[in-house]
C-alpha positions in Angstrom: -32.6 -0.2 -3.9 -33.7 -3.2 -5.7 -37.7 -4.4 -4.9 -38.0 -7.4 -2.9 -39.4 -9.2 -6.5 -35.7 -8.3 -7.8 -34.0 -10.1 -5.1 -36.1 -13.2 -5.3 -35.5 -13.3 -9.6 -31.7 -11.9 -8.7 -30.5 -16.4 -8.5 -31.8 -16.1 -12.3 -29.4 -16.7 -15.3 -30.3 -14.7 -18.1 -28.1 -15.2 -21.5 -26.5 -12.3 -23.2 -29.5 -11.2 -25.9 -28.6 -10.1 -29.4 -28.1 -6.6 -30.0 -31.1 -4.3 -31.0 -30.7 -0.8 -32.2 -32.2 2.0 -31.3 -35.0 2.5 -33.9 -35.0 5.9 -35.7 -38.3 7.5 -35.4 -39.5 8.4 -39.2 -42.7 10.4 -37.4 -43.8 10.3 -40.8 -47.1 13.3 -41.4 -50.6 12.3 -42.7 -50.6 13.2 -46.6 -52.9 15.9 -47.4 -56.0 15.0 -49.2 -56.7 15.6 -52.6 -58.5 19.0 -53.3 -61.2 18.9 -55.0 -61.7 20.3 -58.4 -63.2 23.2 -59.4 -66.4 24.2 -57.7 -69.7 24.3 -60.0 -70.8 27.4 -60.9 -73.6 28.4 -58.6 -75.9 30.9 -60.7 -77.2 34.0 -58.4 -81.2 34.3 -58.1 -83.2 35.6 -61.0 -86.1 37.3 -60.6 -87.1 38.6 -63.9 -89.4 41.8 -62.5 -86.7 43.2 -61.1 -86.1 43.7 -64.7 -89.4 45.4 -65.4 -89.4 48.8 -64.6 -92.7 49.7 -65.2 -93.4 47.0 -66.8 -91.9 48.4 -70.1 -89.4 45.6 -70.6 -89.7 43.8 -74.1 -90.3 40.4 -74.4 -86.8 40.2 -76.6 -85.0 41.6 -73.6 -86.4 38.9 -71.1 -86.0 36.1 -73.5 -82.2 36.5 -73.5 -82.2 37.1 -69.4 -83.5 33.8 -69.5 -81.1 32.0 -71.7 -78.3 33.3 -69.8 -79.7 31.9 -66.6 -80.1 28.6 -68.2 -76.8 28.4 -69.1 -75.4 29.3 -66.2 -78.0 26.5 -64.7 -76.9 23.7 -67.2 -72.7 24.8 -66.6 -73.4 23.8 -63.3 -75.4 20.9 -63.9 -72.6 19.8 -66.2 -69.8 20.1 -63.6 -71.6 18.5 -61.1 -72.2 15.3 -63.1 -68.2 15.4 -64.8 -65.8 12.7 -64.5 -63.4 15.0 -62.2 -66.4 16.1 -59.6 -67.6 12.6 -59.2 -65.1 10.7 -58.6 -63.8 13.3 -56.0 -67.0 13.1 -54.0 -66.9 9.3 -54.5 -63.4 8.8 -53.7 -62.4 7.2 -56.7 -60.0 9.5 -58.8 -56.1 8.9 -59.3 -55.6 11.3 -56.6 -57.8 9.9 -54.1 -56.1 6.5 -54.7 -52.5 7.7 -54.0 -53.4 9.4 -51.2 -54.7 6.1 -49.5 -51.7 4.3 -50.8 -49.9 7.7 -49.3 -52.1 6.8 -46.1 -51.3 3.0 -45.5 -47.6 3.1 -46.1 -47.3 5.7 -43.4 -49.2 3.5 -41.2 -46.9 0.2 -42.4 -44.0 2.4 -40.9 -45.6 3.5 -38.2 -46.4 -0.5 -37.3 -42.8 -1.4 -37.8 -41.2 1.5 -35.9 -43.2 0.6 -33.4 -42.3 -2.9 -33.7 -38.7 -2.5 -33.7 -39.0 0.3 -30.7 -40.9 -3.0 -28.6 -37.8 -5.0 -29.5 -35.3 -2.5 -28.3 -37.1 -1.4 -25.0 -37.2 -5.8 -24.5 -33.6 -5.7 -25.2 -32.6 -2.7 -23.0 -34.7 -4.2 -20.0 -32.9 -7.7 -20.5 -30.0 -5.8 -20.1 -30.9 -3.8 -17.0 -31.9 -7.9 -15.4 -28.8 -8.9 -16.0 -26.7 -5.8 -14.8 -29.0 -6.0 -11.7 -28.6 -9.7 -10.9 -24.7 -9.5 -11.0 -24.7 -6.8 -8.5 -27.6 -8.4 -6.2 -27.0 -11.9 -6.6 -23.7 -11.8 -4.6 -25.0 -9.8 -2.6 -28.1 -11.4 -1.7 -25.8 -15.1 -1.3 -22.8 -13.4 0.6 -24.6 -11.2 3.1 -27.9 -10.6 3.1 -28.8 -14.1 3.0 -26.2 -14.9 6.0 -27.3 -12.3 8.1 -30.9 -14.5 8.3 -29.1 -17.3 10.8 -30.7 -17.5 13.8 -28.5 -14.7 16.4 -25.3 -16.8 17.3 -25.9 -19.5 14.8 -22.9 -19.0 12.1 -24.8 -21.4 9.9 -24.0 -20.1 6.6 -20.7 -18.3 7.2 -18.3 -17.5 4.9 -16.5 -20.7 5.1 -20.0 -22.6 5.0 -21.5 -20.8 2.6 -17.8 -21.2 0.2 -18.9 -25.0 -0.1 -22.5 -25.2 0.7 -25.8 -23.9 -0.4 -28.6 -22.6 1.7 -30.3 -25.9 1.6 -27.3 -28.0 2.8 -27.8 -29.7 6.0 -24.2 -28.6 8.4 -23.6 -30.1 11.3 -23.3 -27.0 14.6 -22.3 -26.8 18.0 -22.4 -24.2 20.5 -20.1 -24.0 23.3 -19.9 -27.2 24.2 -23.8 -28.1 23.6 -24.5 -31.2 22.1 -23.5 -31.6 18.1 -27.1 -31.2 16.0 -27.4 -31.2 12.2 -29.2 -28.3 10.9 -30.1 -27.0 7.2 -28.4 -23.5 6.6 -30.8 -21.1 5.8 -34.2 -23.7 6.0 -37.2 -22.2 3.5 -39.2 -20.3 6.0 -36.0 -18.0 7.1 -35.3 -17.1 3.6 -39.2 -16.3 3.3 -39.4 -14.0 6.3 -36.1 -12.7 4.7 -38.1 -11.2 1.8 -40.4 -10.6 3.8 -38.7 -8.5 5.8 -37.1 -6.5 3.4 -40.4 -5.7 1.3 -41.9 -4.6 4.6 -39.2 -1.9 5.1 -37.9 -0.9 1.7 -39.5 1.6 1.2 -39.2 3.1 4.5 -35.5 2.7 4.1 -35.0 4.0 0.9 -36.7 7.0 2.4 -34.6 7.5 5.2 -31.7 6.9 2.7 -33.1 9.8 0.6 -33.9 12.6 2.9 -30.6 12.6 5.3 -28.6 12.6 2.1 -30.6 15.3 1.1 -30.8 16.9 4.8 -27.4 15.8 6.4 -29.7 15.2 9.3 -31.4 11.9 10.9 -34.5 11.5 9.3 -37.4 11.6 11.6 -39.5 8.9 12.9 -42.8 7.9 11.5 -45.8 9.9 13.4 -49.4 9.2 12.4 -50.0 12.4 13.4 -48.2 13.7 11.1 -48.2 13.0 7.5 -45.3 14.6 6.5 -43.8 11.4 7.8 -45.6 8.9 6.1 -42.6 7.7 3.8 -41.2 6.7 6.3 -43.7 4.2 7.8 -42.9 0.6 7.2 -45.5 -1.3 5.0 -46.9 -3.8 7.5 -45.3 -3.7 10.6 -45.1 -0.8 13.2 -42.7 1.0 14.9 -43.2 -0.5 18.4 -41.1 -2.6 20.5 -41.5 -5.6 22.4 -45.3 -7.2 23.6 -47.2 -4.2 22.1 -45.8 -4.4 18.5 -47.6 -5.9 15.4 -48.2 -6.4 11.9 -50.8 -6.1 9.7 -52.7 -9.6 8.9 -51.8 -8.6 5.7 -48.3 -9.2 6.1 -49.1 -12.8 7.1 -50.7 -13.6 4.0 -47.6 -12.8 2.0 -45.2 -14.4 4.3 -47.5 -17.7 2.6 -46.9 -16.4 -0.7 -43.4 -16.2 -0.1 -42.8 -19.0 0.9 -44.7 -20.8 -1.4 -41.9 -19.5 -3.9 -39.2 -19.8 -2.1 -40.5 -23.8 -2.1 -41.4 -23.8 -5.9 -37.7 -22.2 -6.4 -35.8 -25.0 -4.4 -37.5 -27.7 -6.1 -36.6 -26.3 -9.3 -33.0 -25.8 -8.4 -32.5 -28.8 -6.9 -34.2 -31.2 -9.8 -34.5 -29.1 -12.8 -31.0 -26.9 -12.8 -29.1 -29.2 -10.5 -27.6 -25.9 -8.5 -26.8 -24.3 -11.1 -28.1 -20.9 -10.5 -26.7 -21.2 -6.8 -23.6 -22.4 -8.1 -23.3 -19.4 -10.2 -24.2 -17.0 -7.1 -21.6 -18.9 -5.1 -18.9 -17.9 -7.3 -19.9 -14.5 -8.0 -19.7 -14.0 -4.1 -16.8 -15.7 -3.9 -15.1 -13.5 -5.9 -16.2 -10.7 -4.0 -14.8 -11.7 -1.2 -11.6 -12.6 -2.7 -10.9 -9.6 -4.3 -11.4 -7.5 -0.9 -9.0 -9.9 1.1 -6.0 -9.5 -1.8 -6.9 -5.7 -1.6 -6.5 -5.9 2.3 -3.6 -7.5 2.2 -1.8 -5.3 -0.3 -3.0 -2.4 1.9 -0.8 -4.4 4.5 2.4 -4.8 2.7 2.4 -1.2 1.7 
């Protein structure tokens, strides 16, 4: 079922956007880093007395010991300072610099996937408006909005409603009661309309849901019993007559409401000179066209 918000925007022309594919996501992988060169050699401890069994080593014997640990000393020193090792630490060498160019081209994709996937999601819920307006606008102007006459008041029947708007002031009688002029569907009804229907949306669409599910009635809201919750309306409660209510909350957006419902007259009336009704108007027409041929074929078969 559509939201309440749907059925106030559902008047609303929207123009056929331009097409937007699907974007292909690339999902592109961080580049590995560059490895780094070949470690320094890392001499093992030298302790020269280990070398001196009894003290009967030669002088010859520990010179060369210590040469070859000073070699293996200034190898590493040598390697640490080199071109390769530094500007790997540093991240300056050739490899370090492709791999950020690697690095910010993945993210430039990235960026404009993303972009590209914003556009199509923008297109695809433009679409989804304007598939749900032409199914709830007709409906909304044909019989929903109707049904809000005051009980034995056909002030915005079919043949009304074929050449007037909600805002047009009809002239009505009631069995013989004196002739009064009288606006179809004045701002408050249409208000307490949406109001109504946002109070028990949800609670209908729950119903809907669980005795197509069940192929049973569903049950009745219990505060007892929270199973039942879903299907508790949003404001008002399930009593009858001088001990029913609403929440104060409800009161505040009947204001809201109709607030809009205002705002959205005004604008139809001076800005889009009926357009959008107009539009609504013939979609319902249609409608209702289309069922009376069908009827009537029906008939002649």
């Amino acid at each position: 079922m559509p939201t309440a918000d749907q059925i106030y925007e559902c008047y609303d022309i929207l123009e056929e956007p331009a097409k937007v594919k699907k974007p292909v996501d690339p999902t592109p992988m961080e580049p590995s880093k560059p490895a780094p060169p070949a470690a320094p050699v890392e001499p093992g401890d030298f302790d020269p007395s280990e070398y001196y069994d009894d003290k009967v080593q030669s002088a010859r014997e520990y010179h060369l010991l210590v040469e070859q640990a000073y070699s293996q000393q200034k190898e590493m020193h040598d390697k640490k300072i080199s071109y390769d090792w530094l500007t790997h630490a540093n991240e300056t060498s050739p490899e370090w610099v492709q791999y950020f160019a690697d690095v910010q081209d993945m993210e430039h994709k990235l960026i404009a996937n993303n972009e590209k996937a914003r556009a199509y999601d923008a297109y695809k819920n433009h679409q989804e408006e304007r598939r749900v307006n032409a199914i709830v606008a007709p409906w909304r102007y044909g019989t929903y909005t109707p049904a809000l006459s005051s009980a034995g008041c056909d002030l915005f029947g079919k043949a009304k409603r074929a050449k007037h708007f909600p805002d047009a002031i009809v002239s009505f009688s009631k069995n013989g009661e004196e002739e009064k002029f009288l606006m179809c569907i004045p701002e408050e009804t249409e208000a307490f309309g949406l109001l109504q229907y946002e109070n028990c949306r949800d609670r209908w669409q729950a119903i809907f849901e669980y005795e197509a599910k069940h192929k049973t009635k569903a049950p009745t809201y219990n505060p007892t019993k929270p199973g039942t919750n879903a299907f508790k309306a949003k404001w008002s409660d399930d009593c009858q007559g001088s001990g029913s209510g609403w929440n104060p909350d409800a009161f505040v957006a009947l204001c809201e409401w109709e607030g809009k419902i205002q705002t959205w007259r005004e604008d139809e009336v001076k800005k889009y000179k009926y357009k959008r009704w107009s539009a609504a108007q013939a979609a319902s027409k249609e409608i209702e066209d289309g069922g009376e041929e069908e009827d009537s074929e029906e008939e002649d078969e």
